[in-house]
Structures are given as C-alpha cells and as structure tokens.
C-alpha positions in Angstrom: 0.0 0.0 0.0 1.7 3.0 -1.2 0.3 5.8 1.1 2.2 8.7 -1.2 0.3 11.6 -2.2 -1.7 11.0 -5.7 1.3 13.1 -7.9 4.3 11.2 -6.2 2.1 7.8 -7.3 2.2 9.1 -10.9 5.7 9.9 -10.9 6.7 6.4 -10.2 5.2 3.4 -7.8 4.6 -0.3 -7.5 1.2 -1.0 -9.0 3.3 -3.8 -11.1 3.5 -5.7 -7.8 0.5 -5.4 -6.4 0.8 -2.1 -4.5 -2.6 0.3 -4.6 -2.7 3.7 -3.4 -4.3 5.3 0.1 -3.1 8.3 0.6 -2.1 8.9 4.0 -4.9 11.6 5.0 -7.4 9.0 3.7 -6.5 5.8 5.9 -9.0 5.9 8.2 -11.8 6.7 5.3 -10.7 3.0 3.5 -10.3 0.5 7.0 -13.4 -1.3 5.9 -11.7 -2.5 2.5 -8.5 -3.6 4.6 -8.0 -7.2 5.3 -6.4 -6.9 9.5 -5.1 -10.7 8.7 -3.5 -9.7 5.5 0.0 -8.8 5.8 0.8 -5.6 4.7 3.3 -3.5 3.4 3.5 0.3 3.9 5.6 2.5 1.8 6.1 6.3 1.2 9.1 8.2 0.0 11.5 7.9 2.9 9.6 5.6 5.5 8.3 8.4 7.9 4.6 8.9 6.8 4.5 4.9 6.3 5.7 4.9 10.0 2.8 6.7 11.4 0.1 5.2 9.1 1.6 1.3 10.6 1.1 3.1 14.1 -2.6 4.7 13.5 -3.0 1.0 11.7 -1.9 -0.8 14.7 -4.5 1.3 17.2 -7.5 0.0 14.8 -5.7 -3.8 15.1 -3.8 -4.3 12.1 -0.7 -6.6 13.2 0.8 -7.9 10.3 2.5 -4.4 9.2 5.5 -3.8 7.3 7.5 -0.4 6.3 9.0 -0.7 3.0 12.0 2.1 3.7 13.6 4.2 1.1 16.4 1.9 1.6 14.7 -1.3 0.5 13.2 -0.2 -2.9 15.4 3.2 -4.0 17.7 1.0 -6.7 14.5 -0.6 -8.3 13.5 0.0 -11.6 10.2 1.7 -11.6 7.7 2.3 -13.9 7.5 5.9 -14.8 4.5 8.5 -16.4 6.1 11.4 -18.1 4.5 14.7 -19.2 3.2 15.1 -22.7 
C-alpha cells in the first residue's frame, strides 16, 4: 500500500507488484476494504509517513505491518508516467 500523495504515485510506484494507493490523509476513510489478517506492506518516500500510518494501523488492530523504507526499494527500476 503506497500511502504517497496521488502526484508522487504518478511519478513512479509499484502498481506492477500489487501495491494500490491510500493516501495517508485517507487511511482511516478506507479501514473497511483492509484485510487486518493480511500482511501488509506500507511505503512512502522515505519511511516516515508509512511509519505513522503502521502506528494509527496498529491502534484500529492491524498486526501484520510492514515499512517498505527508502532503503529497500530506492535501486528498483520503476515504472514511470512522463509529461506530454
């Protein structure tokens, strides 16, 4: 779950891997269509916004919560949309 703002998703994200978009001020509108067994993996730009949606994620029982860091995905090769 890429919880980037809706212009960072169209500059580059993982939708070729399964990852959808919830933007961070919009969490707490979309818990219904979350799965809390599910393992989940959180990712912004640098890991701090992903930090505090696992930690608002955690309060409503999600456990199984993962924070894809710059670090861990920075040398992939991702797709791209560029302007016309």
């Amino acid at each position: 779950m890429c919880i980037r703002d809706r212009h960072e998703w169209e500059i580059s994200n993982l939708q070729s891997v399964g990852a959808v978009l919830i933007p961070k001020g919009q969490i707490l509108e979309h818990l219904n269509e979350l799965d809390t067994a599910r393992e989940m993996v959180v990712q912004c730009k640098s890991g701090g916004r992903s930090a505090d949606v696992i930690w608002e994620l955690q309060r409503h029982g999600f456990k199984k919560l993962l924070n894809l860091e710059a670090v861990s995905y920075t040398h992939l090769t991702l797709p791209t949309i560029s302007s016309v």
